[in-house]
N, C-alpha and C positions, 0 to 999 in steps of 0.2 A: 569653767576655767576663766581668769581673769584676760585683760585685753593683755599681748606680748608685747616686754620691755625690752630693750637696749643693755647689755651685760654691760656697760655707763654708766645706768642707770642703777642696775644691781648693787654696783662696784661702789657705790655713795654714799651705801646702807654699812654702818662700823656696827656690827654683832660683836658680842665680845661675853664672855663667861665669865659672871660674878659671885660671890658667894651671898646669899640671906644671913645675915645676921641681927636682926631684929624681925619681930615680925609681931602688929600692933591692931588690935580691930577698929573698924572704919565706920562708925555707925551711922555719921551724915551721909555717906554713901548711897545712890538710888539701888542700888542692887546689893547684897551682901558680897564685902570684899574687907579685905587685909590690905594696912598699910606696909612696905616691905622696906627697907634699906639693906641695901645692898651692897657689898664690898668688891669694885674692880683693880684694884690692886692700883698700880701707877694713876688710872685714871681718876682712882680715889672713891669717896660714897657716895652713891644714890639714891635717889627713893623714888618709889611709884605704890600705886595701887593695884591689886589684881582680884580678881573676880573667883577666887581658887577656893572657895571655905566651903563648898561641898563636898570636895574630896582632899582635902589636905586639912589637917589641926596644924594650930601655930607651933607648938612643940617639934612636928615632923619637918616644918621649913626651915628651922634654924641649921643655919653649916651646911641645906641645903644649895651645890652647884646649879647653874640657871642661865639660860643664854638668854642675853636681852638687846635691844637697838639701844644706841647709848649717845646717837647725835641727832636726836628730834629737838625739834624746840623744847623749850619745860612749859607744863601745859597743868593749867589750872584744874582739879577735881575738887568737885564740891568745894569743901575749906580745907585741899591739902594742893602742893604744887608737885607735880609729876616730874621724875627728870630724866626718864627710860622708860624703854614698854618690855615687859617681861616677854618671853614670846610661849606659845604650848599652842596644841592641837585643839579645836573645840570639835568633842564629843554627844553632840546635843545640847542638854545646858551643861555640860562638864565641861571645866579647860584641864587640861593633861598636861603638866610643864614641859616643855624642852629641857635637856640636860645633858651633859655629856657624859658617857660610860662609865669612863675612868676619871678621876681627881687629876684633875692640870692648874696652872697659876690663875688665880684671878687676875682678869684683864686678857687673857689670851685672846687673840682674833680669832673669830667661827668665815669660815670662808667655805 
C-alpha cells in the first residue's frame, strides 16, 4: 500500500470520462503503445499515449469510454506531448482500462 493522503490531496486530482476517438500506433515509443485522442466533452480533446496493444486492437478503442486524470502538466513522450493519463489496472504486463458501465457525457467528473 502506498504512504496515506489527505482527501485535499485526493480532491485535486479532476478524473473525468472521455470518449477515444482516434487511436494511432506509437512506434518511437520504448514500449509498444497507441497514441489516443480523446474527446471530453466541455473540456474538449486530448491526447496521450497508453501502453494497451496487448490486449486491446485500435479498432476496439474507437467510441471506447475511458476515465483519465485531465489536470497534470502536458508531459513530453518520446516525439509525442501527453495531455492526460488514461487510467486502467495493471495486470502483470496487462493494463485493463478503467471505464464506466453505462455510457454517460464525456467530460463527466469520476469522484
Amino acid at each position: 500500500m502506498s504512504d496515506t493522503i489527505q482527501f485535499e490531496d485526493f480532491a485535486k486530482i479532476d478524473l473525468r470520462v472521455g470518449t477515444i476517438i482516434e487511436v494511432a500506433n506509437f512506434p518511437e515509443a520504448r514500449k509498444p503503445a497507441y497514441q489516443l485522442t480523446i474527446d471530453f466533452g466541455e473540456l474538449g480533446i486530448k491526447k496521450t499515449s497508453a501502453q494497451i496493444t496487448t490486449l486491446y486492437k485500435k479498432e476496439e478503442l474507437l467510441q471506447k469510454q475511458i476515465v483519465a486524470v485531465v489536470n497534470f502538466p502536458k508531459k513530453q513522450i518520446a516525439t509525442f506531448m501527453s495531455d492526460c493519463l488514461v487510467l486502467g489496472a495493471v495486470n502483470g504486463q496487462d493494463v485493463v482500462l478503467l471505464n464506466p458501465e453505462n455510457k454517460v457525457k464525456n467530460g463527466t467528473p469520476v469522484s
